[in-house]
MDAnalysis code that builds the backbone (N, CA, C; Angstrom):
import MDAnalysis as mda
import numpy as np

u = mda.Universe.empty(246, n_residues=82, atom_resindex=np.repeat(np.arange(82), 3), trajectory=True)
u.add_TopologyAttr("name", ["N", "CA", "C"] * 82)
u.add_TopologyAttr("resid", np.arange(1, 83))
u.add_TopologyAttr("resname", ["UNK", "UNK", "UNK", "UNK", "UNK", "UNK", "UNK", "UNK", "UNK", "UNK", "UNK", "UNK", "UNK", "UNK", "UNK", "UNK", "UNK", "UNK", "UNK", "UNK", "UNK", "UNK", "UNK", "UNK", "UNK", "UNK", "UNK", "UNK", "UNK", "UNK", "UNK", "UNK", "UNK", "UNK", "UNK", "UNK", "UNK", "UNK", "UNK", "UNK", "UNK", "UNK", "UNK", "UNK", "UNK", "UNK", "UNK", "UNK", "UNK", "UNK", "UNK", "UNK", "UNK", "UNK", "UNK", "UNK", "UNK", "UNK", "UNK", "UNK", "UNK", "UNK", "UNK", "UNK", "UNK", "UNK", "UNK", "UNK", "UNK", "UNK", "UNK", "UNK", "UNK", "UNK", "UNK", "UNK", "UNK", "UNK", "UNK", "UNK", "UNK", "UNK"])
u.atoms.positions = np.array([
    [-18.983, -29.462, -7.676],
    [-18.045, -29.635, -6.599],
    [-18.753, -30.365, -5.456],
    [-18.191, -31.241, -4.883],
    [-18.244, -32.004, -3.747],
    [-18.906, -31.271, -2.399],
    [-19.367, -31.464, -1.533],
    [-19.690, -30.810, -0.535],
    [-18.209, -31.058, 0.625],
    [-17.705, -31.840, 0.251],
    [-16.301, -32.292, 0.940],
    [-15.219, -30.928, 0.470],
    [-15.659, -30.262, -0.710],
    [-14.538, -29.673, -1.346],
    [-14.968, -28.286, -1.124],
    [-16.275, -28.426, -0.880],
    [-17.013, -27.098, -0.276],
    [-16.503, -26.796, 1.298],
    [-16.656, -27.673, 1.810],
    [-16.040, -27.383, 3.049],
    [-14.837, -26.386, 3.324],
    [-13.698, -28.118, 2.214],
    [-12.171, -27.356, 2.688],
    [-12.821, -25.580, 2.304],
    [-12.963, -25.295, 1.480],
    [-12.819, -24.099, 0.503],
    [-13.361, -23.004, 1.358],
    [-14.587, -23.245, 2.283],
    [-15.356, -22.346, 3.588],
    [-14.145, -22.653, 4.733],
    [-13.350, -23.566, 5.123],
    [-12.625, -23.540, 6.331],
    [-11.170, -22.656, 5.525],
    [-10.888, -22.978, 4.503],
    [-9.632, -21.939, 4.294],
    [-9.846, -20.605, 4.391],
    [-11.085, -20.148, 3.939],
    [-11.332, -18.913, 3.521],
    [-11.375, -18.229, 5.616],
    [-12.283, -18.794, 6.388],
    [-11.917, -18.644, 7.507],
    [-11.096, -18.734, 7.871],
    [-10.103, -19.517, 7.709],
    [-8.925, -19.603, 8.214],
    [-7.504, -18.530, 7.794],
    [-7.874, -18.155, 6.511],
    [-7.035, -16.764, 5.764],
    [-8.139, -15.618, 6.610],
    [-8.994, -15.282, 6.799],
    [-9.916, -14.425, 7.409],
    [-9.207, -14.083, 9.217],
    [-8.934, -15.083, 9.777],
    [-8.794, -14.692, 11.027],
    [-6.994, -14.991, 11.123],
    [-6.340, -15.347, 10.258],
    [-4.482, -14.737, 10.368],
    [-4.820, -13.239, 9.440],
    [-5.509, -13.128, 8.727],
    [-5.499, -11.370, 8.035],
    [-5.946, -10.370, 9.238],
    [-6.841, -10.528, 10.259],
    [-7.585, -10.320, 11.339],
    [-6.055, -10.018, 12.160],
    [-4.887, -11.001, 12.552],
    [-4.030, -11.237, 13.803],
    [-3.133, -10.574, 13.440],
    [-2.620, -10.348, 11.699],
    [-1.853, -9.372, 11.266],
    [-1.941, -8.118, 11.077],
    [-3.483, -7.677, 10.917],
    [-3.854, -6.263, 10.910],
    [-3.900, -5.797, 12.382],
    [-4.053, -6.510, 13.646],
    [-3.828, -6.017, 14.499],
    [-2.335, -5.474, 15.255],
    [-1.651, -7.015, 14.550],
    [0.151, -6.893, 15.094],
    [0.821, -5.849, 14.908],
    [0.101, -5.492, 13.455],
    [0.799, -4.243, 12.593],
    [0.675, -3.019, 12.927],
    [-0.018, -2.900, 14.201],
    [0.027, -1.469, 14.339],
    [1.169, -0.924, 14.980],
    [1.738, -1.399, 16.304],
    [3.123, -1.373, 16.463],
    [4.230, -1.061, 15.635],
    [4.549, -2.048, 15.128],
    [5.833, -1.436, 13.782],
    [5.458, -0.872, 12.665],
    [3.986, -0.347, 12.555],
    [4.213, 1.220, 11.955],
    [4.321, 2.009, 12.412],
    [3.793, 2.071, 13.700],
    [4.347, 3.627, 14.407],
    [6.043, 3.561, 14.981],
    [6.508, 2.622, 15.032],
    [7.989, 2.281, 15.510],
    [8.515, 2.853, 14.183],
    [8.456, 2.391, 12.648],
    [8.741, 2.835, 11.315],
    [8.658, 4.546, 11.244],
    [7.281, 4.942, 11.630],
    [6.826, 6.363, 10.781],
    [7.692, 7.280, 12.444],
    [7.875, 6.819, 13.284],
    [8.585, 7.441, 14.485],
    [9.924, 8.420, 14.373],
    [10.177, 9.575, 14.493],
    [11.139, 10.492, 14.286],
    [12.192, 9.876, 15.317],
    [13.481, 10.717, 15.172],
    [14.420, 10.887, 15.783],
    [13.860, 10.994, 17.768],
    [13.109, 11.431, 17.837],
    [12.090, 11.793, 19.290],
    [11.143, 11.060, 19.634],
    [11.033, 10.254, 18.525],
    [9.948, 9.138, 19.398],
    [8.836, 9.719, 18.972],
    [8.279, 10.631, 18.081],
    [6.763, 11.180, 17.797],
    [6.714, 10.696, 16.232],
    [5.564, 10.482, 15.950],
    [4.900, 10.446, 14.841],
    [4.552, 11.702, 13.993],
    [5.290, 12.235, 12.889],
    [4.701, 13.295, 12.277],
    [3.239, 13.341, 12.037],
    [2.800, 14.620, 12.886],
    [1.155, 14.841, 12.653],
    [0.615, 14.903, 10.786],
    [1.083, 14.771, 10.265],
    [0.891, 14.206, 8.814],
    [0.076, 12.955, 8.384],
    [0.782, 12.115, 9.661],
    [0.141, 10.566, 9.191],
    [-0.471, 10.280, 10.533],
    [-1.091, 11.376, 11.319],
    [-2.088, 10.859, 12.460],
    [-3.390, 10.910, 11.689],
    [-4.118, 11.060, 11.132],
    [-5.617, 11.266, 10.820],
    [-5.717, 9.442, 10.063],
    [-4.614, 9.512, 9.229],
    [-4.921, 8.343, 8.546],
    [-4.413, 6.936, 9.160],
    [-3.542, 7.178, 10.369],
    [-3.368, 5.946, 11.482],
    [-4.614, 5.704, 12.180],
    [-5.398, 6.891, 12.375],
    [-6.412, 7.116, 13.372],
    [-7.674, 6.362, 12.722],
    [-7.619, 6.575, 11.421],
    [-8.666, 6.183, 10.222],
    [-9.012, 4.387, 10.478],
    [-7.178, 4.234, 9.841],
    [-7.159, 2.813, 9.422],
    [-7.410, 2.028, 10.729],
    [-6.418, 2.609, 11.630],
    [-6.648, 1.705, 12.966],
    [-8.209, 1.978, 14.014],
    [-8.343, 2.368, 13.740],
    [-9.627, 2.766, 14.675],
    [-10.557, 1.696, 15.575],
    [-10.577, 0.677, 15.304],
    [-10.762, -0.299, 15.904],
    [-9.961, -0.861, 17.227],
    [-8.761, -0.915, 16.312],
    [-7.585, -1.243, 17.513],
    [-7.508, -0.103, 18.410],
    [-6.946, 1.024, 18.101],
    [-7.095, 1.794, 19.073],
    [-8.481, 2.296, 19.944],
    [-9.809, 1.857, 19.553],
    [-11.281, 1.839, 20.729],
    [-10.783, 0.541, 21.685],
    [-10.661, -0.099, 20.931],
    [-9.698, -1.506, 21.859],
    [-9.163, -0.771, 22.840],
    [-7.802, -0.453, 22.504],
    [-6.733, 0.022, 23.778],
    [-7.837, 1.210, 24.395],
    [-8.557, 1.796, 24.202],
    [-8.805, 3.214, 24.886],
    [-10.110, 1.894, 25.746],
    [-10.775, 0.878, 25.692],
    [-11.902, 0.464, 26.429],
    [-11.174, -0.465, 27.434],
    [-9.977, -1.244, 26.672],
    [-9.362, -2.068, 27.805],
    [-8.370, -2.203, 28.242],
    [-7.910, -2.326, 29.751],
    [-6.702, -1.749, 30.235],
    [-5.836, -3.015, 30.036],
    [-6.195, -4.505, 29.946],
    [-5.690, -5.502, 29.530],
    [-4.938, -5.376, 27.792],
    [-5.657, -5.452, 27.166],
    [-5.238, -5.073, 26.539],
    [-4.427, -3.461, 25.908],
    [-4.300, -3.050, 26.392],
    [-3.373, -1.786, 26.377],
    [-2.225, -1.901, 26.797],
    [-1.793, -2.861, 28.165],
    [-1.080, -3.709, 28.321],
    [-0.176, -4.559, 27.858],
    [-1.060, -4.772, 27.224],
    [-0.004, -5.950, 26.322],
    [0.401, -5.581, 24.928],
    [-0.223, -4.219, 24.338],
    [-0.356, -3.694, 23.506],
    [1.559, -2.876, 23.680],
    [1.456, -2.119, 24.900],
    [2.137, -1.116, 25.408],
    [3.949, -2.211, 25.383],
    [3.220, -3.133, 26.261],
    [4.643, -4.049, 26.296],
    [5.170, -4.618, 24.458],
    [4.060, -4.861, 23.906],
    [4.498, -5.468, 22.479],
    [5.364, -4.241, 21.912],
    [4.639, -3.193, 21.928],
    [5.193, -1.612, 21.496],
    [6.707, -1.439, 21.606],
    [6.899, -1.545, 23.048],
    [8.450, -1.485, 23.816],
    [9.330, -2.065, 22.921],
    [9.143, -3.679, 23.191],
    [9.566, -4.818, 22.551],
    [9.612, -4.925, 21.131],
    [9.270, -4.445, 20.472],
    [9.599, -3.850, 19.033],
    [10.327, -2.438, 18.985],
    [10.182, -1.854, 19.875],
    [10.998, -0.205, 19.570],
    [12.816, -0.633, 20.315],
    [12.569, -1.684, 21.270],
    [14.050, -1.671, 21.496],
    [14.925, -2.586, 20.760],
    [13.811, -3.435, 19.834],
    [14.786, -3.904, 19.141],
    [15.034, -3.426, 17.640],
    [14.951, -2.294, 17.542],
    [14.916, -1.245, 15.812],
    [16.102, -0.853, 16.501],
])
């Protein structure tokens, strides 16, 4: 293989790497909007393993108030339109 073909093949793979990155973050929102009761709470059932998977995102929101922000407004903005 080409070093031309090497390239594309290292820039796609980055490039699938950081939209998998923008979707695992988006997604945390409309699962908790999804797994959300009649009351707006999350059955304590599926907190350990939200807490698990997301854990990143949520040290995020707990270190920055910017982002929590925008986190909080995206949140809204998906729950008022379900």
């Amino acid at each position: 293989m080409s070093e031309n073909g090497k390239l594309k093949i290292l820039r796609s793979c980055g490039s699938l790497m950081i939209i998998l990155l923008v979707i695992y973050v988006m997604s945390f929102g409309p699962v908790l909007v999804f797994l959300e009761d009649q009351y707006g709470q999350v059955p304590r059932v599926y907190h350990a393993r939200l807490e698990m998977f997301y854990a990143p995102v949520i040290g995020t929101l707990d270190r920055s108030d910017l982002f929590a922000r925008f986190y909080t407004e995206y949140y809204e903005l998906i729950r008022f339109r379900k």
